[in-house]
C-alpha positions in Angstrom: -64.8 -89.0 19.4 -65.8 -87.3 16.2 -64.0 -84.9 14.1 -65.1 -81.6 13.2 -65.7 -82.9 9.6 -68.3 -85.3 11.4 -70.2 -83.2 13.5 -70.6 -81.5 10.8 -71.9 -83.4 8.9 -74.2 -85.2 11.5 -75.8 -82.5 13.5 -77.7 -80.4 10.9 -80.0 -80.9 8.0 -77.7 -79.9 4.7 -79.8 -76.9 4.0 -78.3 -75.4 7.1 -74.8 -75.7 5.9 -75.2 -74.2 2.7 -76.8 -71.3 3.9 -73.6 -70.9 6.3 -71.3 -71.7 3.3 -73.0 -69.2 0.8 -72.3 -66.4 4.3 -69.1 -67.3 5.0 -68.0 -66.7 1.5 -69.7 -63.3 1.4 -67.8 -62.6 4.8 -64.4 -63.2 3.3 -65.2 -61.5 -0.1 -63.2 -58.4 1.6 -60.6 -60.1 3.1 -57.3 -60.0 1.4 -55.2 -62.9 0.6 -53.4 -64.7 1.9 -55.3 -66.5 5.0 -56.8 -69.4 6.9 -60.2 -69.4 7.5 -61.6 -71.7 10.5 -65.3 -71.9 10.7 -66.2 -72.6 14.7 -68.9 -72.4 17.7 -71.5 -74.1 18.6 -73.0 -75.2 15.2 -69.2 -77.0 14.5 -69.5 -78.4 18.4 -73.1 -80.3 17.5 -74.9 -78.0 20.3 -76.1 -75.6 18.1 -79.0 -74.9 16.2 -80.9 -73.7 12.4 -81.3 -70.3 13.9 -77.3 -70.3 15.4 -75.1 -67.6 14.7 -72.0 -68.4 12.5 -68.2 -67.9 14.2 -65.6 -67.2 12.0 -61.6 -66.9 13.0 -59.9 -65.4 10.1 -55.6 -65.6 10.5 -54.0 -64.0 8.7 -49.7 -63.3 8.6 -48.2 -60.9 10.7 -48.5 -57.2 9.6 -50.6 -58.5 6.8 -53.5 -56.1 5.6 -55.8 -58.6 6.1 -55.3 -58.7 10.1 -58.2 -56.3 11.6 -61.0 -55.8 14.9 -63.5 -58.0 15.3 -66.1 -57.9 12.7 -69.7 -58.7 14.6 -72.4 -57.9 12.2 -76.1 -59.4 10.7 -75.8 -60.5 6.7 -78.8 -61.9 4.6 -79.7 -64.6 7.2 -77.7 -64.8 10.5 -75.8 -63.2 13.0 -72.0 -63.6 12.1 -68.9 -62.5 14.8 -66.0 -62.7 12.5 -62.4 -62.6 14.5 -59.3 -61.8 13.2 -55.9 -63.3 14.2 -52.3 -63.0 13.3 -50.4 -65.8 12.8 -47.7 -64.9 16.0 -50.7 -64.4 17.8 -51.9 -67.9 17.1 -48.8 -69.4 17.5 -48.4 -67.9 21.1 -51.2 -69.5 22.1 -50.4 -72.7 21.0 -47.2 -72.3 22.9 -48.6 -71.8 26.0 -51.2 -73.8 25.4 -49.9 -77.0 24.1 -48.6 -79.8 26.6 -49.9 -76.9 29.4 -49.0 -78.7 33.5 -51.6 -78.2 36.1 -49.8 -75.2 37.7 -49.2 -73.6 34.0 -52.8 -73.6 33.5 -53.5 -71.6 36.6 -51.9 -68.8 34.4 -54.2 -69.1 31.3 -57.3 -67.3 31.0 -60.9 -68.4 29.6 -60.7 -66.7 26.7 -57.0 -68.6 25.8 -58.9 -72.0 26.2 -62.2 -71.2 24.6 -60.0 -70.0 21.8 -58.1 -73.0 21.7 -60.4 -75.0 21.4 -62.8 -73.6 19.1 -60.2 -73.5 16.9 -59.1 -76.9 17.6 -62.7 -78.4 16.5 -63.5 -75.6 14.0 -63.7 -76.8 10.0 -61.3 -75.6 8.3 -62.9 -73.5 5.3 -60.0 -72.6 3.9 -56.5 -73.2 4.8 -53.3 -71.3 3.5 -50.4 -73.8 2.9 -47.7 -71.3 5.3 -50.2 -71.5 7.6 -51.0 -75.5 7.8 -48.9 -76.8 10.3 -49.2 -74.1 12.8 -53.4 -74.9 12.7 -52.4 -78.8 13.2 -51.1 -78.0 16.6 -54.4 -77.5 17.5 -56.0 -80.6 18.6 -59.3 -81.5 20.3 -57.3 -84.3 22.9 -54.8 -81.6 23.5 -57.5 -78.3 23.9 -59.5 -81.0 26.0 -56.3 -81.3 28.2 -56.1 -77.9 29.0 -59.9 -77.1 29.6 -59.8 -80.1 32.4 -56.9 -78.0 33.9 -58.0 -75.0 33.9 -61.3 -75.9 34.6 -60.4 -77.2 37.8 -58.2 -74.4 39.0 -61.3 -72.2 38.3 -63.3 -74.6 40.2 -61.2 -73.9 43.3 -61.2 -70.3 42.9 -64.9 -70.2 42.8 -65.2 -72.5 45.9 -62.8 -70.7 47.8 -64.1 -67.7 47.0 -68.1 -69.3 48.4 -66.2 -70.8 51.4 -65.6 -67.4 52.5 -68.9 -65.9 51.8 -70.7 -69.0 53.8 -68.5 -68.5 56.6 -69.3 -64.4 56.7 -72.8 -65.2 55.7 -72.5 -63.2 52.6 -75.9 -63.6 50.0 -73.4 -65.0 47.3 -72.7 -67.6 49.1 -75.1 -70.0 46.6 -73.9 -67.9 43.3 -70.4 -68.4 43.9 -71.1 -72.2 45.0 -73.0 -72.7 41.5 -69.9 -70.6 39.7 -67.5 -73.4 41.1 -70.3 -76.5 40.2 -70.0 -74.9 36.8 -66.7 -75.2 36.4 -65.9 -78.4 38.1 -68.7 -80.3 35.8 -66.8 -79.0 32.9 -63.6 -80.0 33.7 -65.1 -83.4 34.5 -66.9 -83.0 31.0 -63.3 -81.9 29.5 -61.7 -85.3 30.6 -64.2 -87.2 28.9 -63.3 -84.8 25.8 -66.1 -82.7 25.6 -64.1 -79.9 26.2 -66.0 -76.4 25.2 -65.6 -74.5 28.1 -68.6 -72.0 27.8 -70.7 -72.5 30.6 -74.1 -72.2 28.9 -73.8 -75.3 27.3 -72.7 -77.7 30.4 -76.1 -79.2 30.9 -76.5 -79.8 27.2 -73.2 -81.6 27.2 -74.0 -83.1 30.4 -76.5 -85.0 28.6 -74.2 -86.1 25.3 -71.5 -87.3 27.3 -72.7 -89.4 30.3 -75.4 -91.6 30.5 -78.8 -91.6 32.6 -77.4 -92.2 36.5 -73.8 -91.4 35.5 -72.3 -90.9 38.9 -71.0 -87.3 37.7 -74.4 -86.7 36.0 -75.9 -87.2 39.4 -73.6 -85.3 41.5 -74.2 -82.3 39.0 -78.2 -82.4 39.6 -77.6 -82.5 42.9 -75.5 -79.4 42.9 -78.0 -77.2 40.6 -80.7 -78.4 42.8 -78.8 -76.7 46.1 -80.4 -74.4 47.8 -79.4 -71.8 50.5 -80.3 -74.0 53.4 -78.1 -76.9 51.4 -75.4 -74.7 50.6 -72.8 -75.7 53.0 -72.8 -79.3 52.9 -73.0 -78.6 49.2 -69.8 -76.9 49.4 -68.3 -79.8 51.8 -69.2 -82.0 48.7 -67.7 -80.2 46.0 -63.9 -80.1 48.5 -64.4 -83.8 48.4 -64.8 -84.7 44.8 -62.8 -81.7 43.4 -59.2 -83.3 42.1 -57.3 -80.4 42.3 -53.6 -81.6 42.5 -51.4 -79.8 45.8 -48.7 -78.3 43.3 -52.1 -76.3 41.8 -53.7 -75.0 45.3 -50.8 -73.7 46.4 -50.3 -71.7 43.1 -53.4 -70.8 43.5 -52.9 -69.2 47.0 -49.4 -68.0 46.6 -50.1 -64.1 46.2 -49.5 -62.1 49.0 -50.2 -58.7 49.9 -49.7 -55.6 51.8 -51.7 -52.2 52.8 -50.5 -49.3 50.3 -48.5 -46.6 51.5 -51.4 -44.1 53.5 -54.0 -46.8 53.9 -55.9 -46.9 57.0 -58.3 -49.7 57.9 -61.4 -47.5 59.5 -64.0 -49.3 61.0 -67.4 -47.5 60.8 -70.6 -49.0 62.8 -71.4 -51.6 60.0 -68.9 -51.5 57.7 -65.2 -51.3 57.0 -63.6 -49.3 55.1 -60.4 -48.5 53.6 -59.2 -45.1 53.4 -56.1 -43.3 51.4 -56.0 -39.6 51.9 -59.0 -37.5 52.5 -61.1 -38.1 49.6 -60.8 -41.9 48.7 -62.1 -44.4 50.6 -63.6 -48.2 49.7 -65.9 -50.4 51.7 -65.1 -53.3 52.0 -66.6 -57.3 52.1 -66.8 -59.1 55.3 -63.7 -61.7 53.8 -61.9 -58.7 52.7 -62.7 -56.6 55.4 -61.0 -59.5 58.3 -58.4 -60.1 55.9 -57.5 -56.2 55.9 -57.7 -55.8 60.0 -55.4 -58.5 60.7 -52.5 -57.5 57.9 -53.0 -53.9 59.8 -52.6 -55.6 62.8 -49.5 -58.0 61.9 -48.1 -56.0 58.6 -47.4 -60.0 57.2 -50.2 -61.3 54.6 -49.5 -65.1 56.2 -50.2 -64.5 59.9 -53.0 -62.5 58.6 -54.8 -65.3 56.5 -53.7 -67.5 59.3 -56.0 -65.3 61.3 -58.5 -65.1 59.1 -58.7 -68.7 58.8 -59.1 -69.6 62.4 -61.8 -66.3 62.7 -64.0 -67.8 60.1 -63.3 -71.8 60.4 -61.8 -72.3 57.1 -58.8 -74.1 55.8 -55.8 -71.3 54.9 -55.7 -72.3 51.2 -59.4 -71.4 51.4 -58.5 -68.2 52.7 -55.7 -67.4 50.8 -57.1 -68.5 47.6 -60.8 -66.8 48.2 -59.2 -63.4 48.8 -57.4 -63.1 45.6 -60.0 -61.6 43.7 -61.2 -58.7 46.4 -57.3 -57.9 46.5 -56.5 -57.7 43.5 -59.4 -55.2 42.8 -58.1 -53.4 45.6 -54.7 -53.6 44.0 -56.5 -51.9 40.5 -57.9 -48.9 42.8 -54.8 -48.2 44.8 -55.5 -49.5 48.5 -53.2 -52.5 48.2 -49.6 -53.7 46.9 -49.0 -57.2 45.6 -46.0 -58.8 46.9 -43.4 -60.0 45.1 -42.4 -62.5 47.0 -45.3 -64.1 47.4 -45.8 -67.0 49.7 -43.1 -65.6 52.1 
């Protein structure tokens, strides 16, 4: 594997990298010292290009004036996004980050391991000495570790979540399935340690890491290639070659979930709907809308995936885990109450 210095070095012409180095420095012309400065993205990762935009994470101490928003802006030549960190800030993510187990991954979001590891293969511009060994905590191995984790818990979610939808015949049946191909070729991708997790870039990765009839390679074409007629043997696939460990499915499907206080399950002619009151009221998705009936019916979110589960001819997991997103929306909104003790 190469280091950041290396790609560097290899991907573009030297031109290229002056021009960012003459922008960065303007950039950080009106940022006060001290700080670290890690230049990142795709054009560091080797799958960017002459006309890519320049990604900049500036840290700077705690409380320090030089700690501000976002800066996204155009200068002479390119399109620079400029983010600025604290030092605590960075230093919680590499605890939660580093040596991360399957289940503990579950809990991280994209944006904590697409920050981790662009700043684990970013250059280092400029590096302040207080601030040296907190950035050497972040390693490509390790930031690949974590993408390949949390990659495959996203997989599951997303395959759940088209399980569901091919079983109600719902039209996002094929987006969802291609949401959860996504994710499972990266995490694949990860554990060969090409770990960016932005899903633009999986084809292009696809092609650096394995070779022409890779067995992975193959499986992915075969996925992007699925159509709507394909779709469930497609999904039958994916549960096969998916590696995601027990311990992590059932964190994955351990919410539970009741009605809130008021709501009524109202079924209309089509549709069902949730209502609370006299003047709100939701409609809701086949999945969500069997999943809402039968914890009416039994008051216990387990009987009531158990009976979603035999209704639609999925596994319970699949239930369980497929119907976390439409719940917790209807958690934001009011209609429905998380349960603490979840699993029960």
């Amino acid at each position: 594997m190469t280091t950041a210095d290396e790609r560097t070095a290899l991907e573009l012409p030297d031109e290229v990298w002056r021009e960012v180095d003459r922008e960065t420095a303007a950039v950080l012309e009106s940022v006060p010292r001290p700080y670290s400065c890690v230049l990142t993205g795709s054009l560091v990762d080797g799958l960017g290009n002459a006309n890519s935009d320049i990604d900049l994470y500036v840290i700077a101490p705690d409380g320090g004036s030089g700690a501000r928003a976002t800066a996204i802006g155009v200068r002479d030549n390119r399109y620079v996004d400029c983010e600025y960190m604290t030092v605590g800030s960075l230093a919680s993510l590499a605890d939660r980050t580093v040596g991360v187990t399957p289940v503990g991954a579950t809990a991280l979001s994209h944006k904590d391991v697409d920050r981790f590891y662009r700043v684990a293969i970013g250059f280092r511009y400029e590096v302040d000495p207080a601030m040296a060994d907190l950035l050497a905590r972040f390693q490509v191995e390790v930031a690949a570790a974590a993408v390949e984790r949390w990659a495959t818990a996203e997989s599951a979610r997303w395959l759940a979540r088209a399980h569901l939808a091919c079983a109600t015949g719902d039209r996002s049946t094929l987006l969802r399935f291609r949401e959860a191909a996504i994710w499972w070729a990266t995490a694949r991708l990860a554990a060969a340690g090409d770990g960016y997790p932005a899903p633009k870039w999986v084809i292009e990765k696809a092609r650096r890491t394995w070779a022409p009839g890779h067995p992975e390679a193959e499986l992915l074409a075969r996925f992007r290639r699925t159509r709507p007629e394909g779709v469930t043997d497609a999904i039958a696939l994916l549960h096969e070659v998916l590696a995601c460990p027990d311990e992590v499915v059932s964190a994955l499907a351990a919410p539970s979930w009741s009605l809130g206080q008021g709501v009524r399950v109202v079924d209309g002619q089509d549709d069902v709907h949730l209502v609370l009151g006299r003047r709100r009221i939701v409609r809701l998705t086949p999945e969500t809308a069997a999943a809402c009936r039968a914890l009416a019916a039994s008051g216990d979110w387990s009987t009531a995936t158990r009976h979603v589960s035999a209704q639609l001819g999925v596994p319970d997991a699949v239930a369980r885990i497929g119907l976390v997103p439409g719940m917790r929306r209807l958690v934001a909104s009011g209609f429905m109450t998380e349960v603490s003790d979840a699993g029960a």
